[in-house]
N, CA, C and O atoms as a MOPAC input file, in Angstrom:
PM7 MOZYME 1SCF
protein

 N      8.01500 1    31.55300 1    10.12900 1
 C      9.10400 1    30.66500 1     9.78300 1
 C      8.89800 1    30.18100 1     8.34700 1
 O      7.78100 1    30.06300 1     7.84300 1
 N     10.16600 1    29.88000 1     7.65700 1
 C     10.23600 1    29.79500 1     6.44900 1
 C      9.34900 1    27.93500 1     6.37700 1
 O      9.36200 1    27.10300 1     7.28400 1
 N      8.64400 1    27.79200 1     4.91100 1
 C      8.66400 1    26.47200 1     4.64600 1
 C      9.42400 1    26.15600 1     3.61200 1
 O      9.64200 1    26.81800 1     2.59700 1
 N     10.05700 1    24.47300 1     4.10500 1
 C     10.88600 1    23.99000 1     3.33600 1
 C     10.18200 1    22.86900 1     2.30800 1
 O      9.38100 1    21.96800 1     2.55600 1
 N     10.73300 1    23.23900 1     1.20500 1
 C     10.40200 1    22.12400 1     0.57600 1
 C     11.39300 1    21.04600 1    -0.18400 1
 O     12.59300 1    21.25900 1    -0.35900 1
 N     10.85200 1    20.11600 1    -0.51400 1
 C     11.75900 1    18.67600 1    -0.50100 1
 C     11.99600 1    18.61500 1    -2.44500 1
 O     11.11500 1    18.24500 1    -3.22000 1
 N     13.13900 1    18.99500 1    -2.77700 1
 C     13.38200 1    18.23700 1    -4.26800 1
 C     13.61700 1    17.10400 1    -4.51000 1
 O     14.39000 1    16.39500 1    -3.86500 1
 N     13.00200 1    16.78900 1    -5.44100 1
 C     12.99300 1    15.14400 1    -5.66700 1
 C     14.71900 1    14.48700 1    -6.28700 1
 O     14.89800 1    13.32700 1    -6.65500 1
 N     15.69000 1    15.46900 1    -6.26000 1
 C     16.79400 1    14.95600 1    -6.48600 1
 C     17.77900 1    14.31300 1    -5.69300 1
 O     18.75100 1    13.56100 1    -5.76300 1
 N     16.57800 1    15.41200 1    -4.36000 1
 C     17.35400 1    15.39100 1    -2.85100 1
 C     18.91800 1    16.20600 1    -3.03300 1
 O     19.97600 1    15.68800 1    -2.67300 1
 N     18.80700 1    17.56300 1    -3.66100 1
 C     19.97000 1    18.19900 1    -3.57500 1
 C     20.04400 1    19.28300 1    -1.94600 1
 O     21.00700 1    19.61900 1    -1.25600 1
 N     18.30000 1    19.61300 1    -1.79900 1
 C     18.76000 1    20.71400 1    -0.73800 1
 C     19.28900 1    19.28500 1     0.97700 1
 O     19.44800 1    19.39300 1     2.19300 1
 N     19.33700 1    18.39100 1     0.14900 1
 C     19.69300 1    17.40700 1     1.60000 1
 C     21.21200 1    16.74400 1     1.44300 1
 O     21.83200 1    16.34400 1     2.42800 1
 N     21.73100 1    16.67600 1     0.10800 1
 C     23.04600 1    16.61800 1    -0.43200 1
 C     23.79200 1    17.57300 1     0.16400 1
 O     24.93200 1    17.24800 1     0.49500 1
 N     23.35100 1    18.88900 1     0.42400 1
 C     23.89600 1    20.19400 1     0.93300 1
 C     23.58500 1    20.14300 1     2.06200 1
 O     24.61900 1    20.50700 1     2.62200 1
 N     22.94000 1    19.96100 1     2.74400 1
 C     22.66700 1    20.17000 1     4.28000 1
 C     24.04400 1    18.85100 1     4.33300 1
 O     25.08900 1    19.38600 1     4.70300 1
 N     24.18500 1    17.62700 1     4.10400 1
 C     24.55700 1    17.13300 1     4.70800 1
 C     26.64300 1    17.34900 1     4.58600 1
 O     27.52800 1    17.13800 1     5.41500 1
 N     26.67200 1    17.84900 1     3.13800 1
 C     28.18000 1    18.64300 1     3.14200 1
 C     28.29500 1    19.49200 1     3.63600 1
 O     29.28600 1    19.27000 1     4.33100 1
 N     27.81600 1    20.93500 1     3.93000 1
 C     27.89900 1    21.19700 1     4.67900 1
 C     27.52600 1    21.65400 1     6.15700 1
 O     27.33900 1    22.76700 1     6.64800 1
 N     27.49800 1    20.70500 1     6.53800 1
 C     26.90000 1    20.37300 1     8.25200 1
 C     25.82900 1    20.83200 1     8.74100 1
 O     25.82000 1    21.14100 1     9.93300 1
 N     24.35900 1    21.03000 1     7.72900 1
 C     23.37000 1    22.06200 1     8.75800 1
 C     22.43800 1    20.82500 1     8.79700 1
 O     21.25000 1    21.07600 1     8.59400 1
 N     22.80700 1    19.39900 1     9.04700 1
 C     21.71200 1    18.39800 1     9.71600 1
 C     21.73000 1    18.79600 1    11.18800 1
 O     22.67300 1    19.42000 1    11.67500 1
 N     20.80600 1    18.46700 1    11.78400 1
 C     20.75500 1    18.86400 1    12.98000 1
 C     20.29700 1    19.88300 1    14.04700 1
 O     20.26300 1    19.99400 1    15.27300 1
 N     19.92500 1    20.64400 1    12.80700 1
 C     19.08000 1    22.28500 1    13.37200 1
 C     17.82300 1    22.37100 1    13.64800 1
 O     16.83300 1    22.28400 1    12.92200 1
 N     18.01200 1    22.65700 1    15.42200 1
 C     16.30500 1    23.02600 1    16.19700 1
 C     15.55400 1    23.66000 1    15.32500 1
 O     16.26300 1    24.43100 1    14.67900 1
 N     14.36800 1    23.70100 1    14.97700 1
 C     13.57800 1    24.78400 1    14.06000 1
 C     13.44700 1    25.90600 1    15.07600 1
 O     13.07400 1    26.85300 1    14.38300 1
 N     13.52200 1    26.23300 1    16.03900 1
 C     13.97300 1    27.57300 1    16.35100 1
 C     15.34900 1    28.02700 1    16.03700 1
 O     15.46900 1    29.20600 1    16.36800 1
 N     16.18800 1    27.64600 1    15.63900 1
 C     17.60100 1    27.91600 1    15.11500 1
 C     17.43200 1    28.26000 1    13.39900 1
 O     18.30400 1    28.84200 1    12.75400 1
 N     16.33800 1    27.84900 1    12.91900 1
 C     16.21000 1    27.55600 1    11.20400 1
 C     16.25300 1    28.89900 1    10.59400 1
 O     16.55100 1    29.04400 1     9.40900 1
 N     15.87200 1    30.19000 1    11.61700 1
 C     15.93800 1    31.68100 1    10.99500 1
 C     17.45100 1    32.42200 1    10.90500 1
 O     17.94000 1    33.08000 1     9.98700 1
 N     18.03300 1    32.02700 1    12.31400 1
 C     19.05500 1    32.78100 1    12.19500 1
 C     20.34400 1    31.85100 1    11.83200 1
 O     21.46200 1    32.31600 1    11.60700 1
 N     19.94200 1    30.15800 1    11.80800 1
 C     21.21100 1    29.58300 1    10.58500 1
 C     20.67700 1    29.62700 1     9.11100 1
 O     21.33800 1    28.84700 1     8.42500 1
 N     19.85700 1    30.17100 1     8.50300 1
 C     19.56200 1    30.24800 1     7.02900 1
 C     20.67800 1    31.84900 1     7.30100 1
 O     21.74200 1    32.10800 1     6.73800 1
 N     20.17100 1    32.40500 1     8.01300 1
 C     21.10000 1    33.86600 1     7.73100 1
 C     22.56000 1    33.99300 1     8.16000 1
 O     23.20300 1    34.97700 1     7.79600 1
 N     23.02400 1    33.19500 1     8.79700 1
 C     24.53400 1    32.85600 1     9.16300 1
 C     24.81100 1    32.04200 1     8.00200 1
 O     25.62200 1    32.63800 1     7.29400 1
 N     24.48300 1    30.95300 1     7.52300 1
 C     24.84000 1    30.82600 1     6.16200 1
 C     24.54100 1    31.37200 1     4.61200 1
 O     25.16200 1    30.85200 1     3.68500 1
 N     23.70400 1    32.29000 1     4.38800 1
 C     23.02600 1    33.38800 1     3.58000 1
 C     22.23000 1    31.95000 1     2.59400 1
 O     22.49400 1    31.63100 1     1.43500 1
 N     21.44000 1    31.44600 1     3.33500 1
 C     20.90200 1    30.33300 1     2.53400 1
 C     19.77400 1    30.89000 1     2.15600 1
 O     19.22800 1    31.74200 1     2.85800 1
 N     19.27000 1    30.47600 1     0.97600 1
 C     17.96200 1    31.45200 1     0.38600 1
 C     17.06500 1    30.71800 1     0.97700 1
 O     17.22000 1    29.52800 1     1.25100 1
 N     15.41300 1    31.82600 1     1.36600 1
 C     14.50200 1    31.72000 1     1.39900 1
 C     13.17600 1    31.21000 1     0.81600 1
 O     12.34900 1    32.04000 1     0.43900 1
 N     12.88100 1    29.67100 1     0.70100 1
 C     12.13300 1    29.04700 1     0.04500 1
 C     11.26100 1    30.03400 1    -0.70800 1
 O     11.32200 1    31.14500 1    -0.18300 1
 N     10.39600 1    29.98000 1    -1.86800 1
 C      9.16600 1    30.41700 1    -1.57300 1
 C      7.97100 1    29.65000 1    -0.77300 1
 O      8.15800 1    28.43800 1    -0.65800 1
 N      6.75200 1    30.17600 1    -0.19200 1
 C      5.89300 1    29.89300 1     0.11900 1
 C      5.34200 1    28.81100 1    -0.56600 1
 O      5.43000 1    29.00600 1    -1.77900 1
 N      4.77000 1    27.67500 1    -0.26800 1
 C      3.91400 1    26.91900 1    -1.30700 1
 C      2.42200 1    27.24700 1    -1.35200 1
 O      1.72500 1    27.57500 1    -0.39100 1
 N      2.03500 1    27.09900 1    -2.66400 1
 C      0.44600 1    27.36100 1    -2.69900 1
 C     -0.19400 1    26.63100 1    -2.27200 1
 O      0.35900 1    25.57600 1    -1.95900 1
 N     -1.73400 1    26.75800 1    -2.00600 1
 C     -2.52400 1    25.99300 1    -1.56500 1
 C     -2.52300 1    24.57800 1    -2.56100 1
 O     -2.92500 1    23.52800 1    -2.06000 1
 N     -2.08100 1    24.60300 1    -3.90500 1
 C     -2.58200 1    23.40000 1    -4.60400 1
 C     -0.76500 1    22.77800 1    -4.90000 1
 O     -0.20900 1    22.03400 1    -5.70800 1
 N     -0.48600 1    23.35500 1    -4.07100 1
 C      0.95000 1    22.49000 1    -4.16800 1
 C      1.17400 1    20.87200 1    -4.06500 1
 O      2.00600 1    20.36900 1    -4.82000 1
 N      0.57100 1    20.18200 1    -3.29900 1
 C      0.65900 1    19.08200 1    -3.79100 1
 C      0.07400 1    18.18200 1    -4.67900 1
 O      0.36500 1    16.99000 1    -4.78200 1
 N     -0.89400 1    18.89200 1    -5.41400 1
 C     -1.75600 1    18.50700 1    -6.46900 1
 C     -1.06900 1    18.45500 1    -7.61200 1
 O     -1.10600 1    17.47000 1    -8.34900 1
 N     -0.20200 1    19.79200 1    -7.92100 1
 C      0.58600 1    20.36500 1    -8.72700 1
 C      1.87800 1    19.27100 1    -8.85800 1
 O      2.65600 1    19.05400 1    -9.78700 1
 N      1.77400 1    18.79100 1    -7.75000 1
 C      3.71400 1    17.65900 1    -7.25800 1
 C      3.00000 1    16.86700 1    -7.77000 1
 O      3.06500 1    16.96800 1    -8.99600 1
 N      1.95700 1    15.68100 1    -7.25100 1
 C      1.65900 1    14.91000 1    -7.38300 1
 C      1.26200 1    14.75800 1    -9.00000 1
 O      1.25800 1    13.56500 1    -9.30700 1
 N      0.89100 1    15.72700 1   -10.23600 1
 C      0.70800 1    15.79400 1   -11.53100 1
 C      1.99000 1    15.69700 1   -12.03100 1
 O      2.08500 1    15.05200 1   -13.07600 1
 N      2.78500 1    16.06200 1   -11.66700 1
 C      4.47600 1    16.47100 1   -11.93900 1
 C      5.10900 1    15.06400 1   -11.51800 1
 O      5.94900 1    14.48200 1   -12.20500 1
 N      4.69600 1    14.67700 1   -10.53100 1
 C      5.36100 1    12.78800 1   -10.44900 1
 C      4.76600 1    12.27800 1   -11.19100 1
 O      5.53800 1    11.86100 1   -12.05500 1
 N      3.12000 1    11.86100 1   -11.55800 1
 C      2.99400 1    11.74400 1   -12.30900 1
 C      3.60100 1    11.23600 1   -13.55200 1
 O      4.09100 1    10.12300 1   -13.73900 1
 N      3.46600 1    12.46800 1   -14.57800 1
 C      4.02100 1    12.19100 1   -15.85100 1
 C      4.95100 1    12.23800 1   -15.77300 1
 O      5.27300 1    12.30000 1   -16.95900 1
 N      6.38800 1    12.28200 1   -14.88100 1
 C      7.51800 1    11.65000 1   -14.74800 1
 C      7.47200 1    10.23800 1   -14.93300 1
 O      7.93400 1     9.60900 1   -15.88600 1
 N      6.92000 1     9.83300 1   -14.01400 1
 C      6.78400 1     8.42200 1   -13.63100 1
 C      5.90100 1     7.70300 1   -15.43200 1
 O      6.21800 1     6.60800 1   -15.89800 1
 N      5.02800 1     8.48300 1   -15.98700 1
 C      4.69900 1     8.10500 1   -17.20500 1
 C      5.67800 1     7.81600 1   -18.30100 1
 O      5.90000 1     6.71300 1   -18.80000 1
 N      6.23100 1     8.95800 1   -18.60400 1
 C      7.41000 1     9.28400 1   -19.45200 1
 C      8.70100 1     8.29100 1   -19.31600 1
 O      9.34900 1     8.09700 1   -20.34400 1
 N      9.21600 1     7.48900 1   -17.79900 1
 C      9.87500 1     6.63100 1   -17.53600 1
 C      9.55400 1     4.97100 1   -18.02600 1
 O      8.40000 1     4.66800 1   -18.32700 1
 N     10.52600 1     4.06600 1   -18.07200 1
 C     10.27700 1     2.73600 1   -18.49000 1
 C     10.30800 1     2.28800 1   -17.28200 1
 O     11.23900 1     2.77000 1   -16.63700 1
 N      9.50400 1     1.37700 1   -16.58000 1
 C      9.82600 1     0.49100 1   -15.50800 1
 C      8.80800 1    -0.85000 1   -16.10400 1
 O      8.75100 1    -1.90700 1   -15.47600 1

C-alpha cells in the first residue's frame, strides 16, 4: 500500500475534501487512487523526517513571529 504524505499547505486535503475522497477504508485506498487516476506518492526515505523537520526549520527561521 501506497504511503501518504502530508504537505504543509494542506493541498492534498483541500482536494480530498472537494472532491469527496474523505472517508476511504485503507483497504479501498488502492483501487480509489485508480478510479480517480490519483498519483502515486513516492516512498519516503528512511531520513524523511529529519529532512521535514530541517525544512520547518529554516522556514520557521526565515519567518517573523
Amino acid at each position: 500500500m501506497p504511503v501518504f504524505s502530508i504537505v504543509s499547505d494542506n493541498t492534498q486535503g483541500k482536494h480530498a475534501h472537494t472532491c469527496g475522497h474523505w472517508g476511504v477504508m485503507l483497504s479501498e485506498v488502492e483501487r480509489h487512487m485508480e478510479q480517480f487516476k490519483l498519483e502515486i506518492p513516492k516512498r519516503l526515505t528512511e531520513d524523511a523526517d529529519k529532512l521535514a523537520i530541517k525544512d520547518f526549520e529554516s522556514i520557521y527561521e526565515a519567518t517573523s513571529h
